[in-house]
C-alpha positions in Angstrom: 0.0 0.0 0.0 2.6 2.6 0.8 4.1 1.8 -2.8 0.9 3.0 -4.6 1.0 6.6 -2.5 4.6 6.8 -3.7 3.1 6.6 -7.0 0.4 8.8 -7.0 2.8 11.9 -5.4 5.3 11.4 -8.2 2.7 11.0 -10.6 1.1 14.8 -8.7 4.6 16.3 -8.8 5.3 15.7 -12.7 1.9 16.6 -13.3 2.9 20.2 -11.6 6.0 20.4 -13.7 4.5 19.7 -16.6 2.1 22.3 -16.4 4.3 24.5 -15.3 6.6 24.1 -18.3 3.3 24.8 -20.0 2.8 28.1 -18.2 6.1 29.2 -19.1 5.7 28.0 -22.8 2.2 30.4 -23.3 3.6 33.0 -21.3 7.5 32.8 -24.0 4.5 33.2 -27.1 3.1 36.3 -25.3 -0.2 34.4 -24.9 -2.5 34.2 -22.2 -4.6 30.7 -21.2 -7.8 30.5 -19.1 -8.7 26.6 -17.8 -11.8 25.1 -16.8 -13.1 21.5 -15.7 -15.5 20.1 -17.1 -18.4 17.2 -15.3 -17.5 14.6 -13.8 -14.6 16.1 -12.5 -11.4 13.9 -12.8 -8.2 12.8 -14.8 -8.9 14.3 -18.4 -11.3 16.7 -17.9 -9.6 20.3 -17.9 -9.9 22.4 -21.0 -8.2 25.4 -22.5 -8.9 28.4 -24.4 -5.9 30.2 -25.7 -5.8 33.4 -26.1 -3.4 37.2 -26.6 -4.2 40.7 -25.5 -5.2 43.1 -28.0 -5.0 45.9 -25.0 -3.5 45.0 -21.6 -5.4 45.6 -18.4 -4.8 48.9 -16.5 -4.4 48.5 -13.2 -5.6 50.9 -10.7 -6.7 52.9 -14.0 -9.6 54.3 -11.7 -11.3 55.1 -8.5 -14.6 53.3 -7.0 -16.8 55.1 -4.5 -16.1 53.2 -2.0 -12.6 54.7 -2.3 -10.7 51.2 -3.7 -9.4 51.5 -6.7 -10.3 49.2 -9.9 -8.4 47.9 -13.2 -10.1 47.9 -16.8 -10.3 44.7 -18.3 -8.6 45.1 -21.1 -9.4 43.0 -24.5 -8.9 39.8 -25.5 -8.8 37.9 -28.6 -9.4 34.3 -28.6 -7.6 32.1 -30.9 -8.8 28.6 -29.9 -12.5 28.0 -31.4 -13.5 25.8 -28.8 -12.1 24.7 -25.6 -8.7 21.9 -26.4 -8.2 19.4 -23.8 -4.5 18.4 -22.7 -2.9 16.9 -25.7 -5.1 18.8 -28.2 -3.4 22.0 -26.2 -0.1 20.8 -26.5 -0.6 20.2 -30.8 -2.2 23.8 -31.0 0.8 25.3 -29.1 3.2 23.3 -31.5 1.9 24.5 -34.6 1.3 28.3 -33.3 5.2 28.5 -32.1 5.6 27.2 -35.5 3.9 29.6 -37.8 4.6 32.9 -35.4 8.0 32.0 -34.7 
């Protein structure tokens, strides 16, 4: 039993680093992702929608009147149609870097 825990915390950990490397990938394009899960929640259920900003966010680009201050949104343009699931993400990412390289 204590073998399959060993298992499941390496299989956690390269999970992380993988989508860390992923992170860092998007974020060397100049793109921006946004993930969701999808019912019944589990292994193979996150999706993606890639994306770039057309105008950043402002930050603190005005005053509320309660007295905190607020950031625009910015704008976004999508570049995904629909949302891609892991691998599909990974394939999408490959080509982009590809062409816009």
């Amino acid at each position: 039993m204590g073998n399959s825990i060993s298992k499941i915390q390496i299989t956690t950990v390269m999970a992380g680093r993988h989508m860390t490397r992923m992170l860092e990938w998007i974020d060397k394009l100049g793109l921006i992702v946004v993930q969701s899960e999808i019912k019944p929640f589990g292994p193979g259920t996150r999706r993606y929608m890639v994306g770039r900003h057309v105008e950043e966010p402002i930050h603190n680009a005005y005053q509320l009147p309660s007295g905190k201050w607020a950031s625009t949104h910015g704008v976004q343009e999508w570049l995904t149609p629909e949302p891609l699931h892991g691998p599909a993400l990974e394939k999408w990412l490959t080509e982009y870097a590809k062409k816009n390289s």
